[in-house]
DORO-792291 format. One line per 10 residues: number of its first residue (from 1); their letters; for each residue x, y, z of N, C-alpha, C. Coordinates in nm, 3 decimals. Example, Ala and Ser with C-alpha at 12.3 -4.5 7.8 and 13.67 -1.06 7.14 Angstrom:
BEGIN
1) as) 1.319 -0.569 0.780 1.230 -0.450 0.780 1.320 -0.330 0.780; 1.285 -0.225 0.708 1.367 -0.106 0.714 1.290 0.003 0.787
***
This chain:
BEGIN
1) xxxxxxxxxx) 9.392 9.764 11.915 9.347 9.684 11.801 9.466 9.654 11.711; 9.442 9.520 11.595 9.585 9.519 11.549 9.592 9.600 11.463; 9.678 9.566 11.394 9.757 9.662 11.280 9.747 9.602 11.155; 9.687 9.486 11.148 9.673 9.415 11.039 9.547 9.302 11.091; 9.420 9.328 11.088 9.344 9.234 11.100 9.312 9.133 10.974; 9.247 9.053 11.008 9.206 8.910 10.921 9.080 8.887 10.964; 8.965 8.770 10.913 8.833 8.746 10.948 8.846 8.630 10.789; 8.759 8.583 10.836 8.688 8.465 10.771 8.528 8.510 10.679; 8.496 8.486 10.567 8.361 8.513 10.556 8.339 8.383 10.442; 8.294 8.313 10.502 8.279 8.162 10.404 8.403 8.163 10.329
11) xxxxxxxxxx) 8.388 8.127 10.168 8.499 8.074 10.170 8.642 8.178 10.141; 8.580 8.314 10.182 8.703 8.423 10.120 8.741 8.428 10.280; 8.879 8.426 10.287 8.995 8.533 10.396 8.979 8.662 10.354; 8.998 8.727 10.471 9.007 8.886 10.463 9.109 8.976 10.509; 9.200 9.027 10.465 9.315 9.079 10.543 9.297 9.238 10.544; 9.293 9.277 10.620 9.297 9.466 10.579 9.432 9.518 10.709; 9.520 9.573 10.596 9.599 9.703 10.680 9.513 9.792 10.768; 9.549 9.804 10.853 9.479 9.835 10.977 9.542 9.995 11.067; 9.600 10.117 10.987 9.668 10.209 11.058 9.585 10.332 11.000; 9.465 10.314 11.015 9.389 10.427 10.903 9.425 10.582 10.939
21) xxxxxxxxxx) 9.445 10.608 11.043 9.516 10.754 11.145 9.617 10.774 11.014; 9.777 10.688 10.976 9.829 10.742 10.867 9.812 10.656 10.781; 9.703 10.637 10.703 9.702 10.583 10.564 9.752 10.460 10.544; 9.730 10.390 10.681 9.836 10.255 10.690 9.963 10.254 10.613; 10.011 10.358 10.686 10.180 10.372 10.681 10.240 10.254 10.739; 10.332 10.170 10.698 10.435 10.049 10.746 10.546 10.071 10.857; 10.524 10.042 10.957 10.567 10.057 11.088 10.691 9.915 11.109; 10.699 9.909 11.238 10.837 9.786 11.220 10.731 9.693 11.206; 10.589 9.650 11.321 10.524 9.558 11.291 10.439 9.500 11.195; 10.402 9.621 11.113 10.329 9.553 10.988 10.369 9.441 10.885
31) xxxxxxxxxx) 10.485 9.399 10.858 10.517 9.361 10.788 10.523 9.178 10.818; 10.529 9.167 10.928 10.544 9.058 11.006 10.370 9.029 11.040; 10.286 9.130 11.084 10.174 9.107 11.074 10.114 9.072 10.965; 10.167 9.118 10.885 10.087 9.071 10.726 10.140 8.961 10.726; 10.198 8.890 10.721 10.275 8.740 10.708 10.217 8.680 10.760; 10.151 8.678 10.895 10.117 8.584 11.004 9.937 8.573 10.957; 9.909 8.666 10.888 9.742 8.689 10.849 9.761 8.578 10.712; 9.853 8.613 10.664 9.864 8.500 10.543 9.876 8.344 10.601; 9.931 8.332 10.658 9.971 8.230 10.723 9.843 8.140 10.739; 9.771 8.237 10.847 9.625 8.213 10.891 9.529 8.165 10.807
41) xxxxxxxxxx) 9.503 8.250 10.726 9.426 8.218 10.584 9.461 8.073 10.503; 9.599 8.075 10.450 9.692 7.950 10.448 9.634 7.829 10.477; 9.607 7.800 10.581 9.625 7.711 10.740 9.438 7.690 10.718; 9.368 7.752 10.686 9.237 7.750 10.690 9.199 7.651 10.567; 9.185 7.555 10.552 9.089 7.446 10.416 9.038 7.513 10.395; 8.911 7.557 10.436 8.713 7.625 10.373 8.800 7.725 10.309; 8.904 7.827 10.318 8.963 7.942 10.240 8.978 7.883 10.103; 8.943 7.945 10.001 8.984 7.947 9.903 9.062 8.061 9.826; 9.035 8.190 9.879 9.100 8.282 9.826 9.110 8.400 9.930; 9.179 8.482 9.915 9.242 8.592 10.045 9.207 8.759 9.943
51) xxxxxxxxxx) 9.105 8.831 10.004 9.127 8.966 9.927 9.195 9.059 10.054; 9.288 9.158 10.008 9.356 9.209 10.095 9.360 9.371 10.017; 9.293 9.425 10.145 9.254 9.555 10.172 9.272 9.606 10.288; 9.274 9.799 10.249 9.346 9.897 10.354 9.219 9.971 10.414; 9.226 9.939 10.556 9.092 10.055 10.611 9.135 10.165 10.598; 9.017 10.280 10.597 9.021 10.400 10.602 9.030 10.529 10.440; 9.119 10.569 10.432 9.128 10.640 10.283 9.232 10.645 10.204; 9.269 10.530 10.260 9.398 10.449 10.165 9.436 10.279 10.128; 9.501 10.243 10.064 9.531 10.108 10.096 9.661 10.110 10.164; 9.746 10.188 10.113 9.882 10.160 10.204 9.984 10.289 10.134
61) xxxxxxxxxx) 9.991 10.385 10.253 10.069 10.542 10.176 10.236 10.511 10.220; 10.306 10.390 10.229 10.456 10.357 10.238 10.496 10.348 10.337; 10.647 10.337 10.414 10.669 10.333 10.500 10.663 10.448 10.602; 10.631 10.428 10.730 10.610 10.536 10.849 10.744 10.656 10.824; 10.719 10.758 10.786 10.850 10.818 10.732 10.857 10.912 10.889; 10.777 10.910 10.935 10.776 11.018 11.089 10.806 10.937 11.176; 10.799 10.794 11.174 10.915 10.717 11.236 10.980 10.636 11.219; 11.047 10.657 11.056 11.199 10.647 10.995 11.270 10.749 10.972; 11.208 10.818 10.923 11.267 10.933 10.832 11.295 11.072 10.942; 11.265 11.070 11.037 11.242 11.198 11.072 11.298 11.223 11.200
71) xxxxxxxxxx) 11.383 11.065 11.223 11.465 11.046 11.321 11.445 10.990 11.427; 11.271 10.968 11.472 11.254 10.932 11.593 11.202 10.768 11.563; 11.279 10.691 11.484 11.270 10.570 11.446 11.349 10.512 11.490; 11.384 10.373 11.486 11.489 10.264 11.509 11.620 10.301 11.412; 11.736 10.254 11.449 11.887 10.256 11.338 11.859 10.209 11.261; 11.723 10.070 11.205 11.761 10.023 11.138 11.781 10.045 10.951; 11.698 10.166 10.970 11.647 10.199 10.806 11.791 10.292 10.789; 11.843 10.416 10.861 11.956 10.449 10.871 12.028 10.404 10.969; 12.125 10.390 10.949 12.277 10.331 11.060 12.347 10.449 11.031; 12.380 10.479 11.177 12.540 10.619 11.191 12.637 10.519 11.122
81) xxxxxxxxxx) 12.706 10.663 11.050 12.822 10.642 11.004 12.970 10.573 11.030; 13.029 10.446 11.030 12.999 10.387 10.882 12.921 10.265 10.922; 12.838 10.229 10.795 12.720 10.146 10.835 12.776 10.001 10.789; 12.671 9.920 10.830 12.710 9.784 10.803 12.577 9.731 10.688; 12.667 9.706 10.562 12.520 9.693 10.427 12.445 9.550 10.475; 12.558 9.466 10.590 12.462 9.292 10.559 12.379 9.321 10.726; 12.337 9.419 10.770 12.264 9.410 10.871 12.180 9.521 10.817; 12.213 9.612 10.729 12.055 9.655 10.669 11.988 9.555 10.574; 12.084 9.458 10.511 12.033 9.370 10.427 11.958 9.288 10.469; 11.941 9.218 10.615 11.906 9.153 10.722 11.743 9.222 10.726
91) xxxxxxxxxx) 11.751 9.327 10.769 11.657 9.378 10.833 11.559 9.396 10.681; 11.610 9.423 10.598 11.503 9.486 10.454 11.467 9.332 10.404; 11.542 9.229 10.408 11.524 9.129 10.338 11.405 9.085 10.444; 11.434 9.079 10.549 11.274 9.018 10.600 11.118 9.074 10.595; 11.160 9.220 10.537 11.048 9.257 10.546 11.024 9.248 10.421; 11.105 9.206 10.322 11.059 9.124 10.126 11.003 8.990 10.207; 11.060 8.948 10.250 10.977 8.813 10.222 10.813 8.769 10.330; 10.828 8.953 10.399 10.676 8.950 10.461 10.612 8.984 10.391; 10.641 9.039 10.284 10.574 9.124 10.169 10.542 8.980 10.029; 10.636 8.911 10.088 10.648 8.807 9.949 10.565 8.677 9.987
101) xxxxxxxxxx) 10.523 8.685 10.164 10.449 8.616 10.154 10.265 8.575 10.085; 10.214 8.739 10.029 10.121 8.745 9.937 10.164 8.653 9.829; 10.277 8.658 9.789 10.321 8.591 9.645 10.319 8.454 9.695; 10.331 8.400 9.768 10.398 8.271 9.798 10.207 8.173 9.873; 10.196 8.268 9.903 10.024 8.215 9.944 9.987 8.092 9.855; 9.946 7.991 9.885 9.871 7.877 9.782 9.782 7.950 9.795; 9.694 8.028 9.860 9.547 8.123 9.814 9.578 8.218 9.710; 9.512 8.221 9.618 9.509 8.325 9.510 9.447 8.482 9.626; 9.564 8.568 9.594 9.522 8.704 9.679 9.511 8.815 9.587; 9.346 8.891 9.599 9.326 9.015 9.509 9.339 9.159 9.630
111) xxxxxxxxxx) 9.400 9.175 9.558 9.447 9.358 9.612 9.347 9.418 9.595; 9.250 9.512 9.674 9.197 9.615 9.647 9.238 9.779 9.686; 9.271 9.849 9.572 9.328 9.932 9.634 9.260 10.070 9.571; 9.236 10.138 9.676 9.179 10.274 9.716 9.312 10.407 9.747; 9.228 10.514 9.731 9.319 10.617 9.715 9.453 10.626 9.727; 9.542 10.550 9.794 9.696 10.524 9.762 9.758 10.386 9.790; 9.840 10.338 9.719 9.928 10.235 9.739 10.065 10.279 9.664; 10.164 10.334 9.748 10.262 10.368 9.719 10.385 10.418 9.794; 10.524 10.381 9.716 10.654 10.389 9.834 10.624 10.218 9.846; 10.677 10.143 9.969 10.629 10.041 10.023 10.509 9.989 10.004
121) xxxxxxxxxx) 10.433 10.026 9.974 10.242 10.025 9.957 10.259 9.958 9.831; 10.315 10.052 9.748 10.290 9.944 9.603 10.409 9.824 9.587; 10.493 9.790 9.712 10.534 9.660 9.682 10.497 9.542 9.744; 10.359 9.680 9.859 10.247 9.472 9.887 10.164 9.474 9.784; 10.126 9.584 9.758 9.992 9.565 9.648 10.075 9.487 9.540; 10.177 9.497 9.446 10.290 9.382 9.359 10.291 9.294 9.391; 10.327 9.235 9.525 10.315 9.088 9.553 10.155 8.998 9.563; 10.053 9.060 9.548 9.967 9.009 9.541 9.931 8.960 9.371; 9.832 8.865 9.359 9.779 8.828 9.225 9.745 8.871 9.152; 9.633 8.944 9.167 9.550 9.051 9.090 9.559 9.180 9.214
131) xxxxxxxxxx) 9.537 9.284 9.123 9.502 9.399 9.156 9.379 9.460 9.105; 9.304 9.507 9.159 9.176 9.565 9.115 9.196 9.699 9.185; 9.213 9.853 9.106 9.222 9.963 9.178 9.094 10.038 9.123; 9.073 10.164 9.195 8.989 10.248 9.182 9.041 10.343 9.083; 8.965 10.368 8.979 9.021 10.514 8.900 9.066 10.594 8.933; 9.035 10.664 9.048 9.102 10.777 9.092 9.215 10.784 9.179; 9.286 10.604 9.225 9.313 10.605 9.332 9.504 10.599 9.276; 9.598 10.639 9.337 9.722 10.601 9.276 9.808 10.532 9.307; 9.936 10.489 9.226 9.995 10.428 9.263 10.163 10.430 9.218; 10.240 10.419 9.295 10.417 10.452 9.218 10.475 10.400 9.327
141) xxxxxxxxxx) 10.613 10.454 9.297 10.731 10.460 9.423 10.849 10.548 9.337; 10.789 10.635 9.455 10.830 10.771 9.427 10.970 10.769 9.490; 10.980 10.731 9.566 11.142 10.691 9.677 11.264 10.643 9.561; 11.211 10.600 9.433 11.308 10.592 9.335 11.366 10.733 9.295; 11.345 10.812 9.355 11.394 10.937 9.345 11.529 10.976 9.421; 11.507 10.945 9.548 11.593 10.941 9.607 11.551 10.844 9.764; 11.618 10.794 9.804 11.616 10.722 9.956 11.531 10.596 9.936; 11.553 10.491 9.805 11.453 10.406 9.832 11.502 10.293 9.674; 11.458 10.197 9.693 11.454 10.103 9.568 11.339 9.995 9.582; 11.315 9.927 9.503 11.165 9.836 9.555 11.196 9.740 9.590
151) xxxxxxxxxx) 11.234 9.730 9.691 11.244 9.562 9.718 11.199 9.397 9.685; 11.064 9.410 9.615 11.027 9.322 9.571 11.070 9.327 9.422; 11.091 9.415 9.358 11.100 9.468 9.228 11.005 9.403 9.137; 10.916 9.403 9.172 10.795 9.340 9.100 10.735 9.435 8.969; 10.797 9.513 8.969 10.766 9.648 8.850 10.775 9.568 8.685; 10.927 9.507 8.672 10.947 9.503 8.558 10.912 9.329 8.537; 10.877 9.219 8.621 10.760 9.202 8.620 10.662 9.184 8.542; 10.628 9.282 8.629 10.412 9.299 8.580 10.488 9.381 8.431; 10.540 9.525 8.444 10.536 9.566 8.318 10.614 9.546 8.208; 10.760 9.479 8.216 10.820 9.486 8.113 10.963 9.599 8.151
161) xxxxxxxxxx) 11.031 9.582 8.070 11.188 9.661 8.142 11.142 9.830 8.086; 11.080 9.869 7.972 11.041 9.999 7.923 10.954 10.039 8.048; 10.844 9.989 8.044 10.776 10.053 8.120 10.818 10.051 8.275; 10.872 9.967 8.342 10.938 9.968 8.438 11.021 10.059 8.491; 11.077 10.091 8.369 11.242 10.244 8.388 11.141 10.360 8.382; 11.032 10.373 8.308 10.937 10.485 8.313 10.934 10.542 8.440; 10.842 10.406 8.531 10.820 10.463 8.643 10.888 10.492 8.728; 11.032 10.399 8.740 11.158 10.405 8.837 11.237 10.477 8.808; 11.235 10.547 8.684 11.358 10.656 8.633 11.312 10.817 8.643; 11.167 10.808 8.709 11.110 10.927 8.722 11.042 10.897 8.871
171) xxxxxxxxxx) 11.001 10.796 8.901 10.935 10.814 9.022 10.808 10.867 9.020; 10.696 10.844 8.916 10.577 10.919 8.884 10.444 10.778 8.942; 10.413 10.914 8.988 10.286 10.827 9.041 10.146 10.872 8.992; 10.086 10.746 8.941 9.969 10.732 8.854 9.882 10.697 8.881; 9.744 10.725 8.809 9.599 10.695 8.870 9.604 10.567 8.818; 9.492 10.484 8.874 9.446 10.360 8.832 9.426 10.357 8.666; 9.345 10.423 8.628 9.336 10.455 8.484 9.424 10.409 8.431; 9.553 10.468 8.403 9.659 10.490 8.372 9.762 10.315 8.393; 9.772 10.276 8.525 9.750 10.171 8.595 9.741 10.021 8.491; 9.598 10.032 8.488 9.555 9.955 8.398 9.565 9.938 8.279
181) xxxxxxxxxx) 9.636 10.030 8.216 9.663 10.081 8.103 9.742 10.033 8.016; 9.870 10.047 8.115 10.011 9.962 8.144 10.036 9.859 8.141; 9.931 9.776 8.199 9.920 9.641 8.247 9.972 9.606 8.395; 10.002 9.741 8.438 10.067 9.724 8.617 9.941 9.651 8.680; 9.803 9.668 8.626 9.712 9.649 8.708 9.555 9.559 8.657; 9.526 9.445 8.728 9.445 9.417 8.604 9.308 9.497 8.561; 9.299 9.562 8.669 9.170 9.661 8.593 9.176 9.781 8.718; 9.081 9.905 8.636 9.070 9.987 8.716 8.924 10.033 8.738; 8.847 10.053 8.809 8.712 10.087 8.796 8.626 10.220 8.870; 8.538 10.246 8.861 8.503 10.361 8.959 8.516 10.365 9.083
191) xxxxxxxxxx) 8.542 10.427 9.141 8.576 10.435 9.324 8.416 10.341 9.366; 8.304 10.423 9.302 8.188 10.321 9.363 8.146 10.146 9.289; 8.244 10.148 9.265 8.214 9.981 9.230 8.319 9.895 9.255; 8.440 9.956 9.336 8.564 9.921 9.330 8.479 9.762 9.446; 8.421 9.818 9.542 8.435 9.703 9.654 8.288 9.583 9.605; 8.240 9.577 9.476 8.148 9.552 9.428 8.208 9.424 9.289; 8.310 9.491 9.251 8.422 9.409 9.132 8.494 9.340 9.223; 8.529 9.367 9.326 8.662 9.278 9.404 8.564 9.161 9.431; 8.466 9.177 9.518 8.336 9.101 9.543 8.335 8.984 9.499; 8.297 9.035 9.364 8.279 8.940 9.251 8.369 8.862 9.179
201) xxxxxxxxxx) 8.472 8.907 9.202 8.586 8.843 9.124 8.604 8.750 9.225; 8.630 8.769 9.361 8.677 8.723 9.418 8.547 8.575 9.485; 8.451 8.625 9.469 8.380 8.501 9.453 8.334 8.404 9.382; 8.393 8.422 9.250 8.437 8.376 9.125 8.498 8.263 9.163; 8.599 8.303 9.183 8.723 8.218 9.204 8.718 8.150 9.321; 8.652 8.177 9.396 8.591 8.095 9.489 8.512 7.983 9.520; 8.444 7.975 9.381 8.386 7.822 9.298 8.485 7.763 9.265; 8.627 7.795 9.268 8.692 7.718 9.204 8.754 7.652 9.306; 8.843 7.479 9.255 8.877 7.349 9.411 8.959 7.451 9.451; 9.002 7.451 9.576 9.165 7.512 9.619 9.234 7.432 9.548
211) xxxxxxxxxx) 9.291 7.305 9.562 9.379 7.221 9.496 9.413 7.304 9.339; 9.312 7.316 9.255 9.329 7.347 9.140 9.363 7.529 9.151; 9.297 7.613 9.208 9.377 7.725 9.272 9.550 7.724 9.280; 9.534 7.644 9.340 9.695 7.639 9.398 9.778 7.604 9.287; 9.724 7.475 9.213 9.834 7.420 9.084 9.851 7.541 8.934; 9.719 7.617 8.960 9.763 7.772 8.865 9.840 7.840 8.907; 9.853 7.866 9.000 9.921 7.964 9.082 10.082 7.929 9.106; 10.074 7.822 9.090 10.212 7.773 9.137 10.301 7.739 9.024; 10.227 7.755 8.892 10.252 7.735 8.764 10.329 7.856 8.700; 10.232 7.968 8.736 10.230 8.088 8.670 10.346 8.141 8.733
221) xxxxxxxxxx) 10.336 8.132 8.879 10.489 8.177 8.983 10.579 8.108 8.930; 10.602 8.016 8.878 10.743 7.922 8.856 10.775 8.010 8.731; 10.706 8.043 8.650 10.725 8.101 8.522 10.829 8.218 8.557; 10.754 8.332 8.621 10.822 8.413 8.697 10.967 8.398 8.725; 10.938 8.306 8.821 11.092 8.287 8.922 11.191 8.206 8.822; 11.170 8.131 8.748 11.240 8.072 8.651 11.325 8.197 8.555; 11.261 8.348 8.569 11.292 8.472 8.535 11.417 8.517 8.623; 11.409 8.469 8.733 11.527 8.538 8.821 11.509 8.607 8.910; 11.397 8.622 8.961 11.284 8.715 9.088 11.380 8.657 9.177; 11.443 8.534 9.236 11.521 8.597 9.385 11.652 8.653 9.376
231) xxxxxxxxxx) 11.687 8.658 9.243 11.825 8.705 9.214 11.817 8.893 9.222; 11.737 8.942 9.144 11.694 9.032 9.112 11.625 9.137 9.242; 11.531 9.046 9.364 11.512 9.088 9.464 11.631 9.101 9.566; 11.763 8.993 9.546 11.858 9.051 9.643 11.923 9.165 9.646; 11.947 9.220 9.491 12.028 9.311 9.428 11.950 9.430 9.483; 11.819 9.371 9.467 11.729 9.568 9.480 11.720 9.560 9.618; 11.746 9.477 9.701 11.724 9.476 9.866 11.864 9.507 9.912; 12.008 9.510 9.807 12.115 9.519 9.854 12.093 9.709 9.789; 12.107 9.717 9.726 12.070 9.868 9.659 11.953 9.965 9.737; 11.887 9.855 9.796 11.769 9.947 9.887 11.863 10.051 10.012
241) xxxxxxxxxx) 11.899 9.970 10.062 12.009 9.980 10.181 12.095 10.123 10.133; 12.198 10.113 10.029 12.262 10.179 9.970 12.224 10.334 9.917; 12.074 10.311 9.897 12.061 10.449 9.857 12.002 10.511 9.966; 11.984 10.466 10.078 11.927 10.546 10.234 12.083 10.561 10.297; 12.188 10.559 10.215 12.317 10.558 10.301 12.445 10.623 10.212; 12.395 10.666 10.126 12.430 10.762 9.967 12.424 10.908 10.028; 12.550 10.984 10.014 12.533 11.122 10.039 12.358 11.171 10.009; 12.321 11.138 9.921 12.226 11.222 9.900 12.119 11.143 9.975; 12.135 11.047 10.042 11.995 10.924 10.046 12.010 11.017 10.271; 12.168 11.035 10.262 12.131 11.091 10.377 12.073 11.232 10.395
251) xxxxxxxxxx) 12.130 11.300 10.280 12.071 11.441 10.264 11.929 11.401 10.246; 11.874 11.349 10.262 11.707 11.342 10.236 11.675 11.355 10.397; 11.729 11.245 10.452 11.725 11.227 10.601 11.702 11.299 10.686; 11.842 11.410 10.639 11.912 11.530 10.742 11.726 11.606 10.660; 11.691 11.664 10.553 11.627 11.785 10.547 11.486 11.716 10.605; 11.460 11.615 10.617 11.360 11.549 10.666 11.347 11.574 10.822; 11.447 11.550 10.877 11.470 11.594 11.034 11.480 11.730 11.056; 11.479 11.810 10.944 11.534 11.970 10.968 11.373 12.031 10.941; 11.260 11.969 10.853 11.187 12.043 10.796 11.064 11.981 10.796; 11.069 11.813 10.840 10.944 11.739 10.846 10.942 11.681 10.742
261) xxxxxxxxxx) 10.955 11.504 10.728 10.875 11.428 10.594 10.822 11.513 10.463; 10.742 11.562 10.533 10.597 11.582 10.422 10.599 11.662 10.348; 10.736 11.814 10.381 10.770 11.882 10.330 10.905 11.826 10.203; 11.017 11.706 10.284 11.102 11.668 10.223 11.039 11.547 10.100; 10.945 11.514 10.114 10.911 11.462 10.011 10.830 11.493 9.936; 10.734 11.620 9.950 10.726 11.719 9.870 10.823 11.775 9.777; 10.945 11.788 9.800 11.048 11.843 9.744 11.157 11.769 9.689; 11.084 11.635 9.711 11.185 11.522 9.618 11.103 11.506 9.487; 10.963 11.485 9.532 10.844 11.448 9.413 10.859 11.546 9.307; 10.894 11.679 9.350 10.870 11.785 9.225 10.937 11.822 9.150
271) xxxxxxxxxx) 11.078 11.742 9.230 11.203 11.805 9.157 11.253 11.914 9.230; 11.232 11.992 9.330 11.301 12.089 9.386 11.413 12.111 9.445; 11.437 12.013 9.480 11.591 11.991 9.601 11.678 11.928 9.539; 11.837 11.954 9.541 11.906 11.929 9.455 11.998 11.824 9.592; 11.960 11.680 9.583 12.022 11.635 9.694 12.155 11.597 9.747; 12.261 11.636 9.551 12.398 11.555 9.635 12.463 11.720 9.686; 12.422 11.862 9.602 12.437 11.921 9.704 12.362 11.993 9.806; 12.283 11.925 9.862 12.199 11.945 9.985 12.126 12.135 9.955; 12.135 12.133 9.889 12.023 12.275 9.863 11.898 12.310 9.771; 11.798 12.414 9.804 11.708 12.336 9.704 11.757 12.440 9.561
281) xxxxx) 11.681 12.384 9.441 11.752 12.383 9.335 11.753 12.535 9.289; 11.634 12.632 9.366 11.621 12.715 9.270 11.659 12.825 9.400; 11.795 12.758 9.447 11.853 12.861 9.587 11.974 12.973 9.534; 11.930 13.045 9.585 12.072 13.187 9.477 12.219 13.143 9.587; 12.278 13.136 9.458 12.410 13.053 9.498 12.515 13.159 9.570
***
């Protein structure tokens, strides 16, 4: 089955991440699959609007770190020593602009997002229009910690440069509540009404022409980009690269391959591991 299905239901597109086994973790193909579902939707007249949702008990928990991180992945996220920055730049930049194809959609696209969107996760859920999350459900990028930058950089953005450094200068990941709070998100609601508000919103807007869809949308984006969004996305896609190739971005790597993901990013999130010198922090010297 794919990895990113689509469906039609009158006049809404439907896209859902499709890896529910890990939390629709981002693999090499997802990213390109999500593009081609947009595409689809796109390409469809009767569409008027695209809601894009994660099966299972997530919307999207980041990139496959058990096959990036853990060694039994492709070169391309790490390159042996010494690396080449315009062929990781190559490889990260296409997967921004699979991610950027939510943004670029003439369909207005609402995010629904359930128990996680984060790491990679929260820079598709960013490129979409609206977000509608669940209260309880969270969201960050925690990889601003170490081994990661957002590629879309859609943070400061939605929130503003304060709140932006909040989340990227700590790497804290927050409930919807909280979310909405901010303005990262346009609303947050109970887990049982989450697929009940998307619904509705999204059939809302679904009375409305496409034509006139599209000329908001394309209004509000110019505003944006008139901001400097592709300038700003090269820098964090050139910096993405850089910090997976940073003494310490490899020391994440190496304890990741030595100890398992789940443990090494356990121990980035809490503060425990001290990464430029590769030990954890509270080790008797």
């Amino acid at each position: 089955m794919s990895k990113v299905l689509f469906e039609k239901t009158g006049r809404i597109g439907r896209i859902m991440l499709n890896r529910p086994d890990v939390l629709n973790a981002i693999d090499a193909e997802v990213p390109g699959l999500l593009s081609q579902a947009v595409a689809e939707a796109n390409a469809d007249a009767d569409i008027h609007v695209i809601v894009l949702a994660g099966n299972g008990a997530a919307f999207c928990s980041g990139y496959d770190l058990t096959y990036y991180a853990e060694g039994n992945g492709s070169e391309d996220v790490t390159q042996p020593m010494p690396w080449d920055p315009m062929k990781d730049f190559a490889f990260m930049s296409r997967n921004t602009e699979h991610f950027m194809s939510l943004w670029r959609s003439h369909k207005p696209v609402i995010c629904k997002v359930h128990g996680y969107a984060v790491a990679g996760g929260s820079d598709i859920a960013l490129c979409s229009d609206v977000i509608i999350m669940a209260e309880d459900a969270k969201i960050g990028y925690m990889p601003a910690r170490v081994w990661g930058c957002p590629t879309t950089a859609m943070w400061v953005y939605r929130l503003g440069p304060e709140q932006a450094k909040r989340m990227l200068l700590t790497g804290d990941m927050i409930e919807g509540r909280e979310a909405e709070r901010i303005g990262l998100v346009m609303k947050a609601v109970p887990a049982d009404q989450l697929d009940a508000d998307v619904e509705a919103l999204a059939a809302h807007m679904a009375s409305v022409p496409v034509n006139q869809l599209m000329m908001q949308k394309l209004v509000i984006n110019q505003a944006i980009e008139a901001m400097g969004l592709a300038n700003t996305q090269r820098l964090a896609t050139l910096f993405d690269g850089i910090t997976r190739h940073s003494p310490e971005g490899l020391n994440f790597k190496k304890r990741a391959e030595a100890v398992g993901w789940k443990q090494a990013v356990d121990e980035r999130d809490r503060g425990t591991y001290d990464w430029t010198d590769d030990r954890p922090i509270n080790a008797t010297q």
